[in-house]
C-alpha positions as CSV (number, residue, x, y, z in Angstrom):
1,X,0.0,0.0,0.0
2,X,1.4,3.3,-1.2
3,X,1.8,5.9,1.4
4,X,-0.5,9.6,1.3
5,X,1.5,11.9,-0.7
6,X,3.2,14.6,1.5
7,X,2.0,18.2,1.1
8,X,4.3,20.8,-0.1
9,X,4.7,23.7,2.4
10,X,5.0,27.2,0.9
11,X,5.7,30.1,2.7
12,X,2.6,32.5,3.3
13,X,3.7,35.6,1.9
14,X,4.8,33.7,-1.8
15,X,1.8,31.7,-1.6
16,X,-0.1,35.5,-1.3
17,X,2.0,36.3,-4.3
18,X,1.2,33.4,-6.2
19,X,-2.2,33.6,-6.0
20,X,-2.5,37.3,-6.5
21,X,-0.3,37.0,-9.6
22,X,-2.6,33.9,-11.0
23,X,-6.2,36.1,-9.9
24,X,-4.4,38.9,-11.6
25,X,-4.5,37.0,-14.8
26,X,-7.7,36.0,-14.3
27,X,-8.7,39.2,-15.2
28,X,-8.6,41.2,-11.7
29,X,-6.9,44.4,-10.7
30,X,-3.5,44.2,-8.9
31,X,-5.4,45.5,-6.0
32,X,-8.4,43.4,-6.1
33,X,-6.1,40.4,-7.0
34,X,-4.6,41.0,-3.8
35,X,-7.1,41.8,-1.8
36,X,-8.9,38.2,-2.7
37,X,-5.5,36.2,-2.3
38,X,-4.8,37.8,1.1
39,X,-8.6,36.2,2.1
40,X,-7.5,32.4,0.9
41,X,-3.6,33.1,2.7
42,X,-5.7,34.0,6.1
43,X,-7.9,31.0,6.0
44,X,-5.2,28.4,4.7
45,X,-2.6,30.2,7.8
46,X,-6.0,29.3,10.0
47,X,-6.1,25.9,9.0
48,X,-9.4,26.5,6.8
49,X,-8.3,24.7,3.7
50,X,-11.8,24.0,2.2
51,X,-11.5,28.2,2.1
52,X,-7.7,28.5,1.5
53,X,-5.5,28.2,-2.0
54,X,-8.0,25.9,-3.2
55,X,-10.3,28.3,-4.2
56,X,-8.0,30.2,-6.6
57,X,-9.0,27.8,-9.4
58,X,-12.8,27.4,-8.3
59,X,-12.5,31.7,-8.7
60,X,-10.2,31.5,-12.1
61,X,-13.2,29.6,-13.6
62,X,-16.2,32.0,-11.9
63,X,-14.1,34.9,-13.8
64,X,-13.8,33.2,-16.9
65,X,-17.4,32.1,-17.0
66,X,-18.7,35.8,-16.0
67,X,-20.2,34.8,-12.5
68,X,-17.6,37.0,-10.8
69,X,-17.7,39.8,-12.2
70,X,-13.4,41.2,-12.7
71,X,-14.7,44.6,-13.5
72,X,-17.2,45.2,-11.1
73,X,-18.5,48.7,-10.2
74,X,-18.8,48.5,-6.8
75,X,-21.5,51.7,-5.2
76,X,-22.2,52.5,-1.8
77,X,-25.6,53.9,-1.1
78,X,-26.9,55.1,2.6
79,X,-29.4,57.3,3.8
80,X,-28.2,57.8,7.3
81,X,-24.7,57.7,9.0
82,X,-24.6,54.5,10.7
83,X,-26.3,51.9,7.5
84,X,-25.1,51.8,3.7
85,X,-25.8,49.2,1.3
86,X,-22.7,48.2,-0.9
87,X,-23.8,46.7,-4.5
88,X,-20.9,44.2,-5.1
89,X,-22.4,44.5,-9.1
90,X,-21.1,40.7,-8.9
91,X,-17.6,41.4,-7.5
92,X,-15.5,38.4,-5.9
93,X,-16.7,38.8,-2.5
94,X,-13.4,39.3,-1.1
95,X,-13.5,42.7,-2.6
96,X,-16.7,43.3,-1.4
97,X,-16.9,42.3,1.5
98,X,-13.4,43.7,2.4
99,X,-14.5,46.9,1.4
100,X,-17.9,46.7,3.3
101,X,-15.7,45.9,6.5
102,X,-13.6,48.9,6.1
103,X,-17.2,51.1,5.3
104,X,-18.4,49.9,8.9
105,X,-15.6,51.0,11.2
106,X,-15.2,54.6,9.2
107,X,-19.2,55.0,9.9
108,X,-19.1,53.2,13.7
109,X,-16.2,55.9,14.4
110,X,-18.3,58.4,14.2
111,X,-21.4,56.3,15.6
112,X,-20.8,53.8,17.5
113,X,-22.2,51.3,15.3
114,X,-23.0,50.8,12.0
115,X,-23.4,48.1,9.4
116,X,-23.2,47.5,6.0
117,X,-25.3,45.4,3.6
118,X,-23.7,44.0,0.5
119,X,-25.9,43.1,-2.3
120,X,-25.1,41.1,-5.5
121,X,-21.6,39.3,-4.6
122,X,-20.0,36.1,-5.3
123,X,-19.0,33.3,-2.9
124,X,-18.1,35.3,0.2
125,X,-14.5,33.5,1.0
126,X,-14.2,32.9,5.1
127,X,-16.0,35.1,6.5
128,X,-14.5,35.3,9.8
129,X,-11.3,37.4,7.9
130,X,-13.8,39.8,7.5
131,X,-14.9,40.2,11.2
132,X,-11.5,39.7,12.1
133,X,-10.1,42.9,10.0
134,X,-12.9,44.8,12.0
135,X,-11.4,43.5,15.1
136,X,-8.0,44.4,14.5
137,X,-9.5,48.1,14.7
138,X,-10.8,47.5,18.1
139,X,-13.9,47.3,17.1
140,X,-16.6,44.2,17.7
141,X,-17.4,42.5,13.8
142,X,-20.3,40.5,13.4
143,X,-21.2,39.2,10.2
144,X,-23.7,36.9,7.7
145,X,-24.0,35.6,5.2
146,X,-26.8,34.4,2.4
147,X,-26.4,31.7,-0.2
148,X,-27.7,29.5,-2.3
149,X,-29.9,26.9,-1.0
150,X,-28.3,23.5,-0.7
151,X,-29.4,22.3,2.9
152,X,-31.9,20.9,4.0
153,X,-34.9,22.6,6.3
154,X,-36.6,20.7,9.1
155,X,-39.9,19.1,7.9
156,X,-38.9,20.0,4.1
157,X,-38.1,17.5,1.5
158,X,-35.0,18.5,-0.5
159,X,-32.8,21.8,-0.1
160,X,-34.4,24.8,1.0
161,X,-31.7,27.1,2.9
162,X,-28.5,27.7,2.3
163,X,-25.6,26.5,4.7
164,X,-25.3,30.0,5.8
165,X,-22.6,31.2,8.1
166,X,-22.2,33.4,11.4
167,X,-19.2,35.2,12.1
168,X,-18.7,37.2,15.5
169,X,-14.9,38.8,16.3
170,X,-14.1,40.5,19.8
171,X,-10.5,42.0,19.8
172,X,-8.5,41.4,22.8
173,X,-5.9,44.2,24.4
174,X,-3.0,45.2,22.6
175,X,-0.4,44.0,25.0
176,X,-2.6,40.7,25.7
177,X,-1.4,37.2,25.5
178,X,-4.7,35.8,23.7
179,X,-5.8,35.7,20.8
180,X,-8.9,38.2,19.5
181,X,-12.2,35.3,19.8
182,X,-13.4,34.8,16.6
183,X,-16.4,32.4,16.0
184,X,-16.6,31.4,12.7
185,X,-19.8,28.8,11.9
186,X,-21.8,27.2,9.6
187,X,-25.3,27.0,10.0
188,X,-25.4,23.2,8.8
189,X,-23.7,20.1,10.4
190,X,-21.2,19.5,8.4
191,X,-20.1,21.1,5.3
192,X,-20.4,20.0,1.6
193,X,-16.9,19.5,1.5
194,X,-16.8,17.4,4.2
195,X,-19.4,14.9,1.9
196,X,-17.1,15.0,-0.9
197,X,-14.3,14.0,1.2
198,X,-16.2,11.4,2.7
199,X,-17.6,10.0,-1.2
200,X,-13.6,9.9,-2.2
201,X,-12.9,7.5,0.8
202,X,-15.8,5.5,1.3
203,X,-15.8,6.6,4.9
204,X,-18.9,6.4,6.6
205,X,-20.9,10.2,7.3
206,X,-22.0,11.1,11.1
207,X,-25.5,10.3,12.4
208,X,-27.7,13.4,11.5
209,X,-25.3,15.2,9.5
210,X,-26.3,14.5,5.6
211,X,-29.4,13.4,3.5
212,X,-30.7,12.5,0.1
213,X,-31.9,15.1,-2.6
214,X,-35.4,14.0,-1.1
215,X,-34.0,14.7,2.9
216,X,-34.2,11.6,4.1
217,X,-31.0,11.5,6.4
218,X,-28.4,8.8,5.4
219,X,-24.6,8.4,6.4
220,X,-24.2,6.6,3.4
221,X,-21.3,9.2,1.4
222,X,-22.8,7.6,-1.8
223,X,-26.3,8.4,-1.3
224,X,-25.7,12.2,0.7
225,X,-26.2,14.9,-2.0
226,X,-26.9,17.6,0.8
227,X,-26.1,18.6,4.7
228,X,-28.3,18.8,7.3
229,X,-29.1,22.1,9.4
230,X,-26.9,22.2,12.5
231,X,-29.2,21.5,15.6
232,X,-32.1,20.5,13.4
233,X,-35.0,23.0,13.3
234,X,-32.1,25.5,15.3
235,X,-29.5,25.7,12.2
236,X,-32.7,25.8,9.9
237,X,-34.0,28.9,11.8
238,X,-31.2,30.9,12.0
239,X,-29.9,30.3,7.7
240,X,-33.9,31.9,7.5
241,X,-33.1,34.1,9.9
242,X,-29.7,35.8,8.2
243,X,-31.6,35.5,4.9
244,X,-34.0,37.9,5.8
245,X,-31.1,39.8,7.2
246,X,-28.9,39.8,4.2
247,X,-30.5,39.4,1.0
248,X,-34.6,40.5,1.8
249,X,-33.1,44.2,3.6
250,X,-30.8,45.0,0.8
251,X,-33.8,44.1,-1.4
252,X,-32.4,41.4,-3.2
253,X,-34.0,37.9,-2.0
254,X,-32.8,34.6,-2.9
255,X,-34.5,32.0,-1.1
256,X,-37.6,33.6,-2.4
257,X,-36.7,33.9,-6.3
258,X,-34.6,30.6,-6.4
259,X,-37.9,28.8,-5.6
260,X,-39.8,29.8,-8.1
261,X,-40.6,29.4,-11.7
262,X,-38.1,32.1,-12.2
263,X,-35.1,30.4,-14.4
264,X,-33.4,33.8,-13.0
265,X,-33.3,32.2,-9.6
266,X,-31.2,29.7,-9.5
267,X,-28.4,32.3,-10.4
268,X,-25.2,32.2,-8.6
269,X,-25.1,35.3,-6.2
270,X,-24.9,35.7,-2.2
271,X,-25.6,38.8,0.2
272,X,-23.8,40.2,3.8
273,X,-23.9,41.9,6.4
274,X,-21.6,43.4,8.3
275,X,-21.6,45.3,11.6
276,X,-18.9,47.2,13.3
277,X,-19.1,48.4,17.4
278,X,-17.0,50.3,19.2
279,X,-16.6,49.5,22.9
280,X,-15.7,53.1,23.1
281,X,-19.4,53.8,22.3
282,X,-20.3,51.8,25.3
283,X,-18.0,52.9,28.0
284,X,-14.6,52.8,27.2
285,X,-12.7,50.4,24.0
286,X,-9.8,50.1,27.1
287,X,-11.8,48.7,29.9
288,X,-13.8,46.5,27.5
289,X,-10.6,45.1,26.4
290,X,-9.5,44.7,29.8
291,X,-12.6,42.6,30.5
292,X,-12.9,40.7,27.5
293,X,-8.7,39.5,29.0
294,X,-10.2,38.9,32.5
295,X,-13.4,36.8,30.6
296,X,-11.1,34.6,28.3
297,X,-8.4,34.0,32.0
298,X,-11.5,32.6,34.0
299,X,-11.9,30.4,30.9
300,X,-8.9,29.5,30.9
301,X,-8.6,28.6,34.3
302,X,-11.6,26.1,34.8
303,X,-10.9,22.7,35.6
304,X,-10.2,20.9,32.5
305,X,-12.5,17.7,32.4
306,X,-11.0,14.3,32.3
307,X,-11.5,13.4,28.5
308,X,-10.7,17.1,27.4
309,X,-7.1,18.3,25.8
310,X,-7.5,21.7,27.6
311,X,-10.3,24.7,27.4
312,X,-10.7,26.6,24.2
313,X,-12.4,30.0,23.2
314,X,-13.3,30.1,20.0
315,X,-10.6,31.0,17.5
316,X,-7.9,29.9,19.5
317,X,-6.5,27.1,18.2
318,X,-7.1,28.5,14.8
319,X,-4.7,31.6,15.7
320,X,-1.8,29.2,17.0
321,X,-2.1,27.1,13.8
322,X,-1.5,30.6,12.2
323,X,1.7,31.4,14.3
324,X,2.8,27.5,13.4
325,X,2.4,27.8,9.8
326,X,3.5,31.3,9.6
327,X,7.0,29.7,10.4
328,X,6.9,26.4,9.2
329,X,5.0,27.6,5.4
330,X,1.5,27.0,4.7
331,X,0.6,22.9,3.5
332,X,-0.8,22.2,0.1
333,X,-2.1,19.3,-1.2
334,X,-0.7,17.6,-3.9
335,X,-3.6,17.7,-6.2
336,X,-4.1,21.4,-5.2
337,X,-0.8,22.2,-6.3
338,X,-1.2,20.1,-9.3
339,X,-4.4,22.2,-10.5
340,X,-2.7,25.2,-9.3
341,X,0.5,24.5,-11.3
342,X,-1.3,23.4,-14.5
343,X,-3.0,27.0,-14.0
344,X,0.0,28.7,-13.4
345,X,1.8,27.3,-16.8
346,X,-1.3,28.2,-18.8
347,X,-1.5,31.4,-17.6
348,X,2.3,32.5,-17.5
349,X,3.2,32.7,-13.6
350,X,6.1,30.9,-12.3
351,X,5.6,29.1,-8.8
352,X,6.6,30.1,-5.6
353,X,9.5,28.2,-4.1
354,X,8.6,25.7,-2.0
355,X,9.7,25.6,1.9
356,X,9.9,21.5,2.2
């Protein structure tokens, strides 16, 4: 029995410059190249590969297709200080959603909070970067997301909701030893990755976590076309939830529209929104972070149970994987870098050097 092919480790900043240079030839600006390559660095760094370098291809092909749009016209419009609406016009949502992050801390620095809708994008990335770029401005992010339905809805046969994700960052004091908390989730109990993964090995799916095109649930990889919503009705309610909160108040439903007779509907296209607070709004951004420290130490500090490797907050682990690969160099897998180097001969860009 052959063994598993060992991943190649590239360092972070070529593999940033890699994939920039490819999405740049994909049709993208040099900014906008960069902006959505700094996205798949932070999630691959973060131990996210299903969001990492993978996607570059899956986003070379929405460019060349004309989902993603590489010379969108992105517009804010508001009518009051603390709300805009950003119309991605079909941009890679990287871009959009980067630049609807940065819109919400300008507008909660003068209000204390404010969020941002973002209409018309496509395929948001991992949306925890995007909380996380609020945090680093010592402000509270909270973002969701709308998609395309392709889970299932308690008591409904077939998909109805999308596997819509939550994203909540808290930033942590400057000189503190932890990590900003970042929860990053999924509204369904596994993802559709995880299915795939599952199909190419024959291994066995978890009770409750997939079903059949009809719903019925199945752990049989073979037969699962679809996840199933995190805490039944729970996960269900809350992808409804963030669709009315996304896509029906910037006035651009999907659930709606992909349901119907409309042909129109079953377009590619996903909604946000984003929202930026300012603990100085609320008291003081110093003794907020000074809390948050003391919060995350009595954590810390509970008795660890017997079965248990240690307590966690959220986003912890993920940050030291970060630190780990930002030495070591960031693991790709050998088919990844196989697509990605057939890619790079076609399109003229010479690979990265490789760390091991």
């Amino acid at each position: 029995m052959s063994a598993t092919p060992p991943r190649i480790l590239v360092p972070a900043e070529d593999l940033r410059s890699f994939s920039a240079a490819l999405l740049e030839k994909g049709g993208l600006s040099a900014e906008h190249a960069r902006t959505t390559a700094d996205v798949f660095v932070w999630a691959a760094l973060r131990g996210v590969d299903s969001h990492g370098i993978a996607r570059v291809p899956a986003y070379l092909d929405l460019l060349a297709k004309g989902v993603a749009n590489a010379q969108a016209e992105i517009e804010v419009e508001s009518t009051t200080p603390a709300a805009a609406v950003l119309d991605a016009d079909r941009a890679p949502g990287p871009v959009a959603l980067s630049a609807a992050a940065e819109e919400a801390v300008r507008r909660a620095r003068a209000t204390g909070i404010a969020s941002v809708g973002v209409r018309r994008t496509v395929h948001t990335g991992a949306i925890g970067y995007y909380v996380s770029k609020i945090a680093e401005q010592g402000m509270v992010g909270l973002g969701f997301v709308a998609g395309m339905p392709n889970m299932g809805y308690t008591g409904v046969q077939g998909a109805a909701v999308a596997t819509s994700p939550l994203a909540i960052a808290v930033p942590t004091a400057q000189s503190s030893a932890h990590a900003p908390l970042l929860l990053d989730m999924a509204t369904a109990t596994i993802a559709l990755g995880r299915i795939r993964q599952a199909k190419a090995s024959g291994t066995p799916l978890p009770e409750g976590a997939a079903a059949t095109e009809d719903g019925t649930p199945t752990t049989d990889p073979e037969k699962a076309v679809m996840p199933l919503p995190l805490g039944g009705a729970k996960g269900s309610g809350m992808s409804l939830a963030f669709e009315l909160l996304t896509s029906v108040l910037v006035g651009a439903p999907i659930f709606a529209s992909f349901h119907s007779d409309d042909p129109a509907g079953r377009a590619h296209r996903q909604n946000a929104l984003l929202i930026a607070v300012d603990p100085a709004a609320f008291g003081g951004a110093d003794a907020f972070a000074e809390a948050v420290d003391a919060t995350l130490d009595t954590l810390k500090g509970l008795p660890v149970a017997d079965d248990a490797e240690g307590v966690f907050y959220p986003g912890e682990r993920s940050a030291a994987v970060a630190v780990g690969r930002g030495e070591k160099g960031i693991p790709v897998a050998p088919k990844v870098w196989r697509d990605l180097a057939e890619r790079a001969e076609k399109l003229g860009v010479a690979l990265p050097e490789v760390a091991g």
